[in-house]
C-alpha positions as CSV (number, residue, x, y, z in Angstrom):
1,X,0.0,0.0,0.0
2,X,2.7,1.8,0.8
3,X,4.5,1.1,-2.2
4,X,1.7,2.3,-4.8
5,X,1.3,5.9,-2.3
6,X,5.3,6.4,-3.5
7,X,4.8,5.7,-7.2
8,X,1.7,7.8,-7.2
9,X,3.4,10.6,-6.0
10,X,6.4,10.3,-7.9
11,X,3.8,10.0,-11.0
12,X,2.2,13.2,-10.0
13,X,5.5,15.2,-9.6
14,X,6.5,14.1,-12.9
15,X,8.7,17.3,-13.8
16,X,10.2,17.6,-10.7
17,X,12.2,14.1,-11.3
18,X,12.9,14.9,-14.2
19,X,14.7,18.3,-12.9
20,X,16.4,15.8,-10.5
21,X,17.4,13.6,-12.8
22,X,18.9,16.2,-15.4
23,X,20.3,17.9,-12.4
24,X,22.1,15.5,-11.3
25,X,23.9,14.2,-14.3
26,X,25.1,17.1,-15.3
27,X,26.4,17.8,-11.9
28,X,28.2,14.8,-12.1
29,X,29.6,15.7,-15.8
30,X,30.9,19.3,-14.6
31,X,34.1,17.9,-13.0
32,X,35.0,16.2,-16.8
33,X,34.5,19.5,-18.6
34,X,36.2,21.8,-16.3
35,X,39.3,19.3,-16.7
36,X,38.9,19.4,-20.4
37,X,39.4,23.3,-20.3
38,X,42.8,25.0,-20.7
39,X,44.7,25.9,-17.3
40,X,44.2,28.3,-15.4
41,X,40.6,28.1,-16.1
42,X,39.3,25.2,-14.5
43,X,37.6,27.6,-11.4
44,X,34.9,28.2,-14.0
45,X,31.6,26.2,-13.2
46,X,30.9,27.8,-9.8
47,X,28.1,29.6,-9.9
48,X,26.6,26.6,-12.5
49,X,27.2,24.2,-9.9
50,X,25.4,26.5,-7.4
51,X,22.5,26.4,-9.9
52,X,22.2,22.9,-10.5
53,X,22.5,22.0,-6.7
54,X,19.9,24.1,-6.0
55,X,17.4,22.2,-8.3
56,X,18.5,18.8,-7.2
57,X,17.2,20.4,-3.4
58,X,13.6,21.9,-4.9
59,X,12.9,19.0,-7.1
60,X,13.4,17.2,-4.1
61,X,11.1,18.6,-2.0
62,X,8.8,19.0,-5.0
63,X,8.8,14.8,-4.9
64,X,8.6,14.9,-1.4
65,X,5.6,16.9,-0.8
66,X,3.5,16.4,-3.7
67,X,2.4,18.9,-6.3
68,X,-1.0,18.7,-5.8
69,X,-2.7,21.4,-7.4
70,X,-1.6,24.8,-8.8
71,X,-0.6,26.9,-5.7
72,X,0.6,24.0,-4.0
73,X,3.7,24.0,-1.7
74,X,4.9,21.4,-4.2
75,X,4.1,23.0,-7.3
76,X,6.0,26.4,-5.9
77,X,9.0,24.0,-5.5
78,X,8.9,22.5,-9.2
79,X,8.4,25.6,-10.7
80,X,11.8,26.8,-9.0
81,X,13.5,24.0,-9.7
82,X,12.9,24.2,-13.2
83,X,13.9,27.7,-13.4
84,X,17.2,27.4,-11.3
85,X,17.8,23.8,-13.5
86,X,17.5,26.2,-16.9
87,X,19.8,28.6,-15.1
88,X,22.2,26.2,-14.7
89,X,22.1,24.6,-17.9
90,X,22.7,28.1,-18.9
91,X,26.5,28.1,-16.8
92,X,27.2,24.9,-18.1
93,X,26.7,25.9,-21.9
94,X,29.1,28.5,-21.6
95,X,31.8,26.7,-19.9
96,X,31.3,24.5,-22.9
97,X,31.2,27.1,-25.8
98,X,33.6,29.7,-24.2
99,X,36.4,27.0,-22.4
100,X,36.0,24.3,-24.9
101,X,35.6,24.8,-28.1
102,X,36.1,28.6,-28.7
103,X,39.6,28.1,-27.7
104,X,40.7,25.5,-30.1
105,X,39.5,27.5,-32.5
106,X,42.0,30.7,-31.3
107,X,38.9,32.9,-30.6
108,X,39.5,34.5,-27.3
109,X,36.4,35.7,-25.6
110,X,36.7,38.6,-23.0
111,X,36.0,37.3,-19.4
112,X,33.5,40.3,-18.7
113,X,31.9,39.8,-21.9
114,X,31.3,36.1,-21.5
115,X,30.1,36.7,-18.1
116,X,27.6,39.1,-19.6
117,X,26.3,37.0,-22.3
118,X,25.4,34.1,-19.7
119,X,23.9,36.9,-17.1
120,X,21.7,38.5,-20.0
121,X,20.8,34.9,-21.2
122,X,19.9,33.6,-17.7
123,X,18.1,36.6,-17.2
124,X,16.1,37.0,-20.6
125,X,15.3,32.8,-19.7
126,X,14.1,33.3,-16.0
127,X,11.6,36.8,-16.9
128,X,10.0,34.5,-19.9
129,X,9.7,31.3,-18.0
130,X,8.0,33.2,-15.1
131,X,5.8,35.4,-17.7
132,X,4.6,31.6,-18.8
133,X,4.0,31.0,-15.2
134,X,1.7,33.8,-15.2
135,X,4.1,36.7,-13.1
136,X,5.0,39.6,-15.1
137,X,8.4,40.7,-13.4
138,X,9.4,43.2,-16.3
139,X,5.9,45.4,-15.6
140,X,6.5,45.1,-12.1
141,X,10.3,46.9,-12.5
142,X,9.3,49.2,-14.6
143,X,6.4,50.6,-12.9
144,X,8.1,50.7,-9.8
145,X,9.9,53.4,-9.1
146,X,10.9,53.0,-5.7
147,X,12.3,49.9,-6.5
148,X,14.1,50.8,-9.0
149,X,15.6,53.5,-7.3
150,X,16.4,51.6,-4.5
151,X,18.1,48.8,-7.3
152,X,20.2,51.3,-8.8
153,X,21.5,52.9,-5.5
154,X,22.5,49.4,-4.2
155,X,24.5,48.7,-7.2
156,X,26.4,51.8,-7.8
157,X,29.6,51.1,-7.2
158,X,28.9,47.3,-9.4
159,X,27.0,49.2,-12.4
160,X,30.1,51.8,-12.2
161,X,32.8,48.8,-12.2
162,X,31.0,46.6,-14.4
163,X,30.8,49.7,-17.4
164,X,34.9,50.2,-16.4
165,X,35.2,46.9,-17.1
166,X,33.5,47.1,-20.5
167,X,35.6,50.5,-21.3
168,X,39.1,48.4,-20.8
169,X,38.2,45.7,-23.1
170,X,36.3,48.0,-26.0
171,X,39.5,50.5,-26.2
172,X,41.8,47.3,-24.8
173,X,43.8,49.6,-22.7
174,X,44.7,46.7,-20.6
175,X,45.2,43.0,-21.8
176,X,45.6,39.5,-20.5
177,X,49.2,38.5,-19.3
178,X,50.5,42.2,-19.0
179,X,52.6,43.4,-16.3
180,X,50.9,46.6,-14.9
181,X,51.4,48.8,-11.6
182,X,48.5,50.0,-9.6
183,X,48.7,51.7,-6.9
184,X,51.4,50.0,-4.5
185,X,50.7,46.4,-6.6
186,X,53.3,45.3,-9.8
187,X,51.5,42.5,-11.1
188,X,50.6,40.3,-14.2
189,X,46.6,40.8,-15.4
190,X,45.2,37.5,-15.1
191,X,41.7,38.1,-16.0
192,X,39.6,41.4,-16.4
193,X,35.9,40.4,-14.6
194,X,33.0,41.7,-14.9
195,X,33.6,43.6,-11.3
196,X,37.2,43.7,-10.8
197,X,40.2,42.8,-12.6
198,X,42.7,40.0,-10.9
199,X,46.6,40.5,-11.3
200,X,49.4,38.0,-9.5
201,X,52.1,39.8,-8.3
202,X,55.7,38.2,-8.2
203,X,55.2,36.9,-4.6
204,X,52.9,35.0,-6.5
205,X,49.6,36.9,-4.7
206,X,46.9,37.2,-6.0
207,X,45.4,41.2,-5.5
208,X,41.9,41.9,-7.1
209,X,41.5,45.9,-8.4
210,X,37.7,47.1,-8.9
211,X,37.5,48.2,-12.5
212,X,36.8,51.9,-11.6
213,X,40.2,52.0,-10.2
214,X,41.6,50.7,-13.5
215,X,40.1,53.8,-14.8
216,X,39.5,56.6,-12.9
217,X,43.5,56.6,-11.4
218,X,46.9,56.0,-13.4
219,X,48.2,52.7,-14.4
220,X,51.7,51.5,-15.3
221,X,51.7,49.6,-18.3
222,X,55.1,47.7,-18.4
223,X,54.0,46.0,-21.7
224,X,53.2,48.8,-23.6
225,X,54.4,49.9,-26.7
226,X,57.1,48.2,-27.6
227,X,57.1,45.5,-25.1
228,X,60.5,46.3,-23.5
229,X,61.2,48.1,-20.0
230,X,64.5,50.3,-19.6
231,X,66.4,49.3,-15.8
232,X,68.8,51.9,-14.2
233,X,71.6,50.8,-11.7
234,X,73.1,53.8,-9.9
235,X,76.8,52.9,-8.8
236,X,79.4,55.1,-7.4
237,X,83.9,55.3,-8.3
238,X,86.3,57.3,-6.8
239,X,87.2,60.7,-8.4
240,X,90.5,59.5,-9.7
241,X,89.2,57.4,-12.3
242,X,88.0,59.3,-15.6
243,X,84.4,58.7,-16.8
244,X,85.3,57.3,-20.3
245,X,86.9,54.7,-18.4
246,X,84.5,54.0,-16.2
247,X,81.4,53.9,-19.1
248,X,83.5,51.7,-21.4
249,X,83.8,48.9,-17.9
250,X,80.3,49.1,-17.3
251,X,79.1,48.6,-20.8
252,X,81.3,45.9,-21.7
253,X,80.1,44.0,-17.9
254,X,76.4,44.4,-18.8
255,X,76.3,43.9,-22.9
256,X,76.4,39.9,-22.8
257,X,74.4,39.4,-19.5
258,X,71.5,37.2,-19.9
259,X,68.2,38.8,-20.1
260,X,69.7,42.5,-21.3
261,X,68.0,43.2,-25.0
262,X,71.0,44.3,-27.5
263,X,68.7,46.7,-28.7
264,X,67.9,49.8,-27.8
265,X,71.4,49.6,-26.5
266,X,72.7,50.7,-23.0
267,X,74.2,53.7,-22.2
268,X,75.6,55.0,-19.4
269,X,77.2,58.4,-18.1
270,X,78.0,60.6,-14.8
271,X,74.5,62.1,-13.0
272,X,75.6,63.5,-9.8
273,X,78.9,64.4,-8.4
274,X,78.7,63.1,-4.3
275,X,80.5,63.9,-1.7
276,X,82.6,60.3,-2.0
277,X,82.0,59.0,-5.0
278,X,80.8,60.2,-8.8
279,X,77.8,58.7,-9.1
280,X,76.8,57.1,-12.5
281,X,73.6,55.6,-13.8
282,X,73.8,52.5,-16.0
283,X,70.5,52.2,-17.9
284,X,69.8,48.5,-19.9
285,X,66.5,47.3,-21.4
286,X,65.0,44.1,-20.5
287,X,62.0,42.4,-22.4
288,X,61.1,39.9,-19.8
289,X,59.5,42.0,-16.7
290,X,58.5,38.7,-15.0
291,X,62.0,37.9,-14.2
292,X,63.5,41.7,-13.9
293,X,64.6,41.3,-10.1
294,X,66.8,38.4,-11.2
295,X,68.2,40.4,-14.6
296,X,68.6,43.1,-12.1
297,X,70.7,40.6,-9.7
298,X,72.6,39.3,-12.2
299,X,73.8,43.0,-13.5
300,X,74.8,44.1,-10.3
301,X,77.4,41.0,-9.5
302,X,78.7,41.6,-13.2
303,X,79.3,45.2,-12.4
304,X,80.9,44.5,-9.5
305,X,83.5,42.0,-11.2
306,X,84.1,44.3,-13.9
307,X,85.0,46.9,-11.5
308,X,87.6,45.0,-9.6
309,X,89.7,43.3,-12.2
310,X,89.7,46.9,-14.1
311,X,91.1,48.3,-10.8
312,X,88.1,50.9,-10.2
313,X,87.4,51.8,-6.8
314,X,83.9,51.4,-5.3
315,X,84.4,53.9,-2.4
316,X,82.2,53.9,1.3
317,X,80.3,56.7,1.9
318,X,82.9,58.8,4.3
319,X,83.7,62.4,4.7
320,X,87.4,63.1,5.2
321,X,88.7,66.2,7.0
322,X,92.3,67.8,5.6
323,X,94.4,70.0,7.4
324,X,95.7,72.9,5.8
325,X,99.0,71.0,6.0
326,X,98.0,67.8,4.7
327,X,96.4,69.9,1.7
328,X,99.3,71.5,0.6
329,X,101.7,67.8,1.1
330,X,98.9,66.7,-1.4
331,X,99.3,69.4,-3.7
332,X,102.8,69.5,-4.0
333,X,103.2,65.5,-4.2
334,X,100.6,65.7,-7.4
335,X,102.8,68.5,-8.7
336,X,106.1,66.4,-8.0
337,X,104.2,63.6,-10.0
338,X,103.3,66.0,-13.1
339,X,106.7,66.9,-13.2
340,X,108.3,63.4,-13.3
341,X,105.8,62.5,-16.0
342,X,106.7,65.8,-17.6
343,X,110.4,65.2,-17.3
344,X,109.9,62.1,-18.9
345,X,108.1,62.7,-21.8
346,X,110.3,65.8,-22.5
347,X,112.7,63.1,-22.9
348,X,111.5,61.1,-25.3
349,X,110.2,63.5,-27.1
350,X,112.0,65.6,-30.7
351,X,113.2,68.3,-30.2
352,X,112.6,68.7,-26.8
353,X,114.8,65.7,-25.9
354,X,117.5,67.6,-27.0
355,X,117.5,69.8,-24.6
356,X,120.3,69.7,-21.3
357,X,119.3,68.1,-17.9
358,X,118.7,71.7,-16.6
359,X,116.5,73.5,-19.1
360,X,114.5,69.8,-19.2
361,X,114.0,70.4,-15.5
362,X,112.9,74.2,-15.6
363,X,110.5,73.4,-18.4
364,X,109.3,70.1,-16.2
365,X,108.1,72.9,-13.8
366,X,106.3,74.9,-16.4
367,X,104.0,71.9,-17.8
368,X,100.4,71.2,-16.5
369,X,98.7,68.1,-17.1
370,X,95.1,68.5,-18.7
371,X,92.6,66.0,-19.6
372,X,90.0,65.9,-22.9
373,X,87.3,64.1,-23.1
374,X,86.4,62.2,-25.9
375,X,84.7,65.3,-28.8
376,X,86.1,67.9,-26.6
377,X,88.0,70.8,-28.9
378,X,91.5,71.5,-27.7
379,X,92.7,74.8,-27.5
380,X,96.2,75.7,-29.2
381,X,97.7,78.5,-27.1
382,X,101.1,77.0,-26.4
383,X,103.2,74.1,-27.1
384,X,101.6,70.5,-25.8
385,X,103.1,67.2,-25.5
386,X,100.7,64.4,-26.0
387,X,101.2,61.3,-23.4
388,X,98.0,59.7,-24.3
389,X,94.7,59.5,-26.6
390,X,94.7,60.6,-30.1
391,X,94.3,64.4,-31.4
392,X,92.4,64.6,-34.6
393,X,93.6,67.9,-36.5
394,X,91.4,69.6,-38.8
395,X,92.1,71.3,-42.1
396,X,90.9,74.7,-43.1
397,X,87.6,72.9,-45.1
398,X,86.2,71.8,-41.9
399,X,87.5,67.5,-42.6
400,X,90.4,65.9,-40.6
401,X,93.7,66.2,-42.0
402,X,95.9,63.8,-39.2
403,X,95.5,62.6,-36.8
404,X,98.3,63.1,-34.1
405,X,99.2,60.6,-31.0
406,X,101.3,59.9,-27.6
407,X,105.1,61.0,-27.8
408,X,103.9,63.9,-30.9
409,X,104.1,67.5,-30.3
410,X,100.6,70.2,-30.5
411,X,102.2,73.2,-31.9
412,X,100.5,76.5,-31.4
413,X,97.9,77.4,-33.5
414,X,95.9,80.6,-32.2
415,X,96.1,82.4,-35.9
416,X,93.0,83.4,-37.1
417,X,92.2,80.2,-40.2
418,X,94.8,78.0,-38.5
419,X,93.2,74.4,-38.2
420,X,91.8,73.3,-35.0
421,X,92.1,70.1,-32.9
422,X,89.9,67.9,-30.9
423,X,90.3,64.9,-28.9
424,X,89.0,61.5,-30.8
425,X,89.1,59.5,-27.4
426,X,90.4,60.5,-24.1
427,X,93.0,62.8,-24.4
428,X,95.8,63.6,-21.6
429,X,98.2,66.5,-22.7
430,X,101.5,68.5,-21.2
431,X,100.8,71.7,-21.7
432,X,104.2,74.2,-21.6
433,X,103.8,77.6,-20.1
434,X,104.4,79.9,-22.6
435,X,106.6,82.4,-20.4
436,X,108.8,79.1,-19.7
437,X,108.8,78.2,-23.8
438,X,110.2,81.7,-24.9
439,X,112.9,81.5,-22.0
440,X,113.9,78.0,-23.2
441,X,113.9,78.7,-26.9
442,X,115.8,81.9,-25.9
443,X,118.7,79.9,-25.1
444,X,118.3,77.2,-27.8
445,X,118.0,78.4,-31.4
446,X,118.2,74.6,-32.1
447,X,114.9,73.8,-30.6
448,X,113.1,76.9,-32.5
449,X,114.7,75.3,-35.8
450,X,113.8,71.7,-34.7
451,X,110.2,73.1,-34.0
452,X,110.1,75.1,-37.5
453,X,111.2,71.8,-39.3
454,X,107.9,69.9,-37.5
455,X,105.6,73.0,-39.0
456,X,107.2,72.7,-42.2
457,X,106.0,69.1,-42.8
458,X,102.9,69.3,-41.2
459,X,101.9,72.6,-43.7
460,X,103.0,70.2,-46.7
461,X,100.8,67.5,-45.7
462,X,98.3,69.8,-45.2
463,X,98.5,71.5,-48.5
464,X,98.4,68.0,-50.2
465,X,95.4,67.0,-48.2
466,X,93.7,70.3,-49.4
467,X,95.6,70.7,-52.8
468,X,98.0,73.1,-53.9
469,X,95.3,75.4,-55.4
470,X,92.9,75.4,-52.5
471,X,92.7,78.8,-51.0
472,X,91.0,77.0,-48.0
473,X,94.6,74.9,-47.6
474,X,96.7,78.0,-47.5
475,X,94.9,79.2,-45.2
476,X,95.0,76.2,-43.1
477,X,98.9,75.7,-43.4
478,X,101.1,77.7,-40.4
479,X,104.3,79.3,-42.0
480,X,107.1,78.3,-40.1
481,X,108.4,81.6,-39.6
482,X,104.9,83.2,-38.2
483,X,105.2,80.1,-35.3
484,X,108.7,80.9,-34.5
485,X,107.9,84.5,-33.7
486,X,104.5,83.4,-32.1
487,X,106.8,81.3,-29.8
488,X,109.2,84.1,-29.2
489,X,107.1,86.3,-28.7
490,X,107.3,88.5,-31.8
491,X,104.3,89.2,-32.7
C-alpha cells in the first residue's frame, strides 16, 4: 500500500524528477569539462554548480511533498527548480562554448563579456519562464519606481565597475598577461571580470582591483608599446678614475648578460657628483619583466666583477677632514708627480729631448697636465706634449687632415684660419707655459729650428690634403716663420 502511495506521487511530480534527474547528471559531468578546459581556467563552473545543486534540493522537496494542485507548496518547488535547473544549464553551456571549443578554434572571448552573455541569457530565460507561469516581473520593475531606485543605488559602485570593465576591453587599454602597476601592486593581469580585474604579483599573490580604479587613477603599463622596460643601476667610483673609463667597464660587464636586450642599447654616463663617489647611472633594457629582479641581480654582480679586475674603486660613503698641512703635502706631491711624468716625456720627445738636464727640469716645472674628453675641442695656445689619446687635426675645409698621438708634439695654433684640434678618445696633454717656452727657446735656437722643421711638414701634408690650389689649404697651413715669432714672442 505503501509502495503504490510512493509511485503515485512520484507519477504526480513528474517534472520535478525529471529536474532531479537532469540535475544530477550534469552535476556529475561538470568535473570532466572543467578538466577538459585549458589551465588556469578550471575555477569556471561555480556559480553553475550553485544552480544545479539548487534544483536537485527543490525538485526534491517537490517529490517529497507532492504537487498537488496549482498553488501547491509542491508545485512552488517544481516551478523553481525548473527555473534554477535552466539557469544552470545556462553556466554549463558556456563553460562548454567559451572554455572548450572557442579556444581551439583561437577565438579568445573577453572574461566580462562572457560573463555578460550568460547573465543576459539567464536573465532573458528566468523573466519569460516566469511570464509563462503567469508573473510579469518586467511590468512590475518598470512601474516601480521606488524599487528601482532603491536597485540602482544598491549597485552603484557594481553598475560603475561593471561599465569600467567594458571600457578596458572595447579600447583594450589593458590585456591579458601584461605586467601593470597600480597603486602600490606590480603585477601580471590574469583576467579582467565583470567587477574587478585579478593580477598576481611576483610573490605569487593574488590582488583583485575594482575596474573603476583601472580607470578613474593612473596605471603603469610595463608592456606597452614596444614591449621592452628600460632598468637603471646607480653605482658610485672614486674621483680619480675618468668617466670614459668607467662607461666603457660598465658597458662591456652588462652587454652579454642574460636577459639585457642588444637593442635599444645601453648607455651609461656621470648624473651626480657626491661627496665620496661620482655617481653614475647605468640604464639597460630588459623584455622579460617577469624575471626583472633576477636580470637586475645578475647586473649588479657583473658590475661588481668588472669593476675589480679593471682596478676601479667602489668607495664607502665617508667624509674626510684635511688640514691645511696635509692639503698642501697633497698638492705638491701631485705636482712632484706631473713633473716626473713631464720630465719624462720631455725626454723622449724631438726636439725637446735635445735639450740639457737643466733647461729639461725648468720646463718640467712649467708643464700642467690637462685631460679631454672624448669630442672635446683642444685649444692651441702654447706648445703640448701628447702622453696619451689621439688628437684629430682639422684642415681649413672643416675635414680631418691627421691625426696626431702619444710622444707627438701640439704646436701653437691661435692664428686666425689655423686648423683646430679635438680629442678623438680621451686625451691627456703637457701643456708648456708659454713664459717658460720663450725663456727656453731663448737659449736654444736649435729647438726653434727643430720646431720650425715639425711646421714645415705638417703645412706640406696639409697642403696635399687640401691641394695646392685650394685657398682653403693655404689658409689652413702655419708658416714656419709666423710660429717661431709666435713662440718668441714676436708678434
Amino acid at each position: 500500500m505503501a509502495g503504490a502511495n510512493l509511485r503515485d506521487q512520484i507519477a504526480d511530480a513528474g517534472p520535478a524528477v525529471v529536474v532531479l534527474v537532469a540535475a544530477t547528471l550534469v552535476l556529475l559531468a561538470i568535473p570532466l569539462l572543467r578538466w577538459l578546459v585549458p589551465h588556469g581556467q578550471q575555477h569556471r563552473g561555480g556559480p553553475a554548480r550553485l544552480f544545479l545543486g539548487l534544483a536537485v534540493v527543490l525538485s526534491l522537496g517537490a517529490v517529497a511533498i507532492g504537487t498537488m494542485g496549482v498553488a501547491s507548496p509542491g508545485s512552488v518547488l517544481q516551478l523553481m527548480s525548473v527555473l534554477a535547473l535552466m539557469i544552470g544549464l545556462v553556466g554549463v553551456s558556456g563553460l562548454v562554448v567559451f572554455d572548450l571549443v572557442l579556444p581551439r578554434l583561437r577565438i579568445h572571448v573577453p572574461s566580462i563579456l562572457r560573463d555578460l552573455i550568460e547573465v543576459a541569457v539567464a536573465v532573458a530565460i528566468g523573466m519569460g519562464f516566469l511570464r509563462l507561469a503567469g508573473l510579469d516581473v518586467f511590468s512590475l520593475v518598470t512601474t516601480s519606481a521606488v524599487l528601482t531606485a532603491v536597485v540602482g543605488l544598491a549597485l552603484q559602485s557594481t553598475i560603475a565597475n561593471v561599465f569600467s570593465g567594458l571600457g578596458l576591453q572595447l579600447d583594450r587599454t589593458l590585456r591579458q598577461g601584461e605586467w601593470i602597476e597600480v597603486g602600490s601592486h606590480v603585477g601580471k593581469i590574469l583576467e579582467i571580470g565583470w567587477r574587478s580585474t585579478r593580477i598576481q604579483t611576483k610573490d605569487g599573490d593574488t590582488v583583485f582591483v575594482p575596474n573603476s580604479e583601472l580607470v578613474s587613477k593612473e596605471v603603469l603599463n610595463f608592456g606597452r608599446p614596444a614591449g621592452t622596460h628600460r632598468m637603471t643601476v646607480r653605482i658610485g667610483f672614486h674621483y680619480r678614475h675618468p668617466p670614459h673609463e668607467v662607461r666603457r667597464v660598465l658597458l662591456a660587464a652588462v652587454r652579454d648578460t642574460a636577459g639585457v636586450v642588444s637593442h635599444p642599447a645601453p648607455d651609461c654616463g656621470p648624473v651626480d657628483f657626491g661627496d665620496s663617489a661620482v655617481l653614475y647611472a647605468l640604464r639597460y633594457w630588459i623584455a622579460d619583466f617577469a624575471h626583472d629582479t633576477t636580470i637586475d641581480e645578475e647586473v649588479r654582480a657583473r658590475l661588481w666583477y668588472a669593476a675589480q679586475r679593471a682596478g676601479l674603486e667602489i668607495p664607502f660613503p665617508i667624509r674626510t677632514l684635511v688640514s691645511i698641512h696635509d692639503a698642501a703635502s697633497v698638492r705638491a706631491a701631485a705636482e712632484a708627480h706631473e713633473q716626473s711624468e713631464g720630465l719624462r716625456l720631455l725626454g723622449a720627445v724631438e726636439p725637446l729631448s735635445r735639450l740639457d738636464e737643466e733647461s729639461r727640469r725648468r720646463c718640467a716645472r712649467g708643464m700642467r697636465r690637462l685631460a679631454f674628453a672624448p669630442g672635446e675641442q683642444i685649444g692651441r695656445d702654447s706648445l703640448c706634449v701628447i702622453a696619451s689619446g689621439e688628437v684629430g687635426v682639422q684642415n681649413g675645409a672643416g675635414g680631418e687632415a691627421a691625426t696626431l698621438g702619444p710622444g707627438e708634439l701640439l704646436l701653437p695654433g691661435g692664428d686666425a684660419g689655423a686648423p683646430g684640434c679635438s680629442a678623438r678618445s680621451e686625451v691627456v696633454l703637457y701643456r708648456i707655459d708659454e713664459r717658460t717656452l720663450t725663456d727656453i727657446l731663448a737659449g736654444h735656437p736649435g729647438l726653434a729650428a727643430g720646431l720650425a722643421a715639425i711646421a714645415a711638414a705638417r703645412q706640406a701634408a696639409l697642403e696635399a690634403e687640401a691641394g695646392h690650389s685650394s685657398a682653403p689649404g693655404r689658409r689652413a697651413a702655419e708658416p714656419a716663420a709666423g710660429l717661431i715669432k709666435r713662440l718668441l714672442g714676436q708678434r
